[in-house]
C-alpha positions, 0 to 999 in steps of 0.5 A: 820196358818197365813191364818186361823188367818187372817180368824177368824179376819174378822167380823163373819158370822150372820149365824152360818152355814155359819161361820162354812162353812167358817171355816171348808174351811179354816182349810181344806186349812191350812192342806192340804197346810201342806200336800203338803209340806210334801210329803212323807205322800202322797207317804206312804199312797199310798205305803200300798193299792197298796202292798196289791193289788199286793199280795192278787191279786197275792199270794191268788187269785188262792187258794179262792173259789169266786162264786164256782171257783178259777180263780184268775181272778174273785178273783181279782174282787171280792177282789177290793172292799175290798181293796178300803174299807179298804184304805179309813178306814186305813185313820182313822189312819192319821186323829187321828195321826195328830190331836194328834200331833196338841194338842201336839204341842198346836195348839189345844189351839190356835184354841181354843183361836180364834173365830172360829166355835166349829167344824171347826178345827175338819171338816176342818182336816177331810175334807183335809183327805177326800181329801187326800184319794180320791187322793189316790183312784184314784191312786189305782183305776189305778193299779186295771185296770193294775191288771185286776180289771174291772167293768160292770155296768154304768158311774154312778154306778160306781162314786156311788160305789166310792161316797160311799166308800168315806163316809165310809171313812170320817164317819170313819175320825170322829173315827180318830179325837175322837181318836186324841183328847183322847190321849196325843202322835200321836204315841199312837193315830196311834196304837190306830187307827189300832188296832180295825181296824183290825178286822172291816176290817177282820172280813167282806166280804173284802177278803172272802165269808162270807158265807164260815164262821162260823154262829156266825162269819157270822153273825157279818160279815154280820152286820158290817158296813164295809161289807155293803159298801163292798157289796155295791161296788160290787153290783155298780161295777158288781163285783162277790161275790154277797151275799146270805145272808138273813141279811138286810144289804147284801140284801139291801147294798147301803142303808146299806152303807149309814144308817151306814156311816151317823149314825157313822159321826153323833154319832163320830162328836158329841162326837169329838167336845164335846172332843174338847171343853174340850181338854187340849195339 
């Protein structure tokens, strides 16, 4: 707390951007300080994702028809890029959690009361998330290979895939924060943020062939957002599971991915700082 009062009593940036880069950085190194003092948080957050490696990769990958086998080999491939997607979204969670739990405690107020740029405090948690989540990433991304996930396509195909899973994941941090600064305790803020999550997640390509669905479910499936990042990890990864659908979002993925991922940050960023400014502990 002290670091980002000592910040805001500097004379302002004449530049608005700038000030609110600095801002933003200095919120970022206030939270993630916080997180490694507590680390538990850290090790729950990578607890989940490898339990579902290990029991999709083991309890359902040799009973899914991947590409017209069942070899729990290619169902592992095909599943990673599920997994990591839905990783970086159960992220939202965290961020509408801890932000609850800032205006709270009143923290909000404080930030409020300092001349600080409108967005920074919201960037800034966001920002220390995306961090957070990378770290778990990575971790993740080590226990697929032990599983046998591998890919088949480039150095640079590859960080792609991972650069885009990231953005989800942030543009889905925005949606945490709205949440957050809408309801009064983090309990509340953490129910909120699993529960549509679910269906986003499910509803898609993450741990089935759509085209195993119904039409109707196919459909949304498809044009979840959710999916196109799915698909578009796969494609950069070499993993099967390569769509047949006629949906613009399966057949263009990678620019799916981003249109949604940029789409959904700027709509939630906006509507996040407009709660923000009107926000009450």
């Amino acid at each position: 707390m002290s670091a980002v009062t000592d910040a805001v009593r500097v004379t302002p940036a004449t530049n608005p951007v700038s000030q609110s880069i600095r801002d933003s950085l200095v919120v970022a190194k206030r939270n993630l300080i916080r997180m490694s003092r507590i680390p538990e948080m850290v090790i729950f957050g990578l607890i989940q994702p490898i339990m579902f490696v290990v029991l999709f990769s083991y309890v359902f990958g040799g009973s899914m028809n991947i590409g017209g086998t069942t070899d729990p080999a290619v169902y592992r491939e095909f599943l990673m890029a599920g997994i990591f997607a839905q990783t970086v979204t159960f992220a939202t969670a965290g961020a509408g959690a801890g932000i609850a739990d800032d205006m709270h405690k009143g923290l909000i107020d404080r930030f409020r009361s300092l001349p600080m740029a409108r967005g920074a405090v919201l960037t800034g948690r966001t920002l220390a998330d995306l961090v957070q989540t990378a770290l778990t990433l990575f971790v993740l991304a080590m226990v697929a290979l032990l599983v046998g996930w591998r890919t088949h396509t480039s150095v640079g195909e590859v960080l792609g895939a991972f650069g885009l899973l990231l953005l989800l994941g942030y543009a889905f941090t925005w949606v945490g924060a709205l949440i957050g600064l809408s309801v009064r305790t983090p309990e509340a803020a953490t129910s909120g943020g699993l529960i549509w999550l679910f269906p986003v997640t499910f509803v898609s390509n993450a741990f089935v062939d759509s085209s195993q669905m119904t039409p109707w479910l196919r459909h949304v499936a498809d044009w979840n957002p959710f999916s196109a990042t799915v698909q578009a990890s796969r494609v950069l990864f070499g993993n099967p599971g390569v769509s047949t659908s006629d949906a613009w979002p399966m057949q263009h993925p990678v620019w799916a991915s981003l249109i949604w991922s940029i789409l959904i940050v700027v709509l939630f960023r906006t509507l996040a700082v407009r709660k923000y400014r009107s926000a009450t502990a």
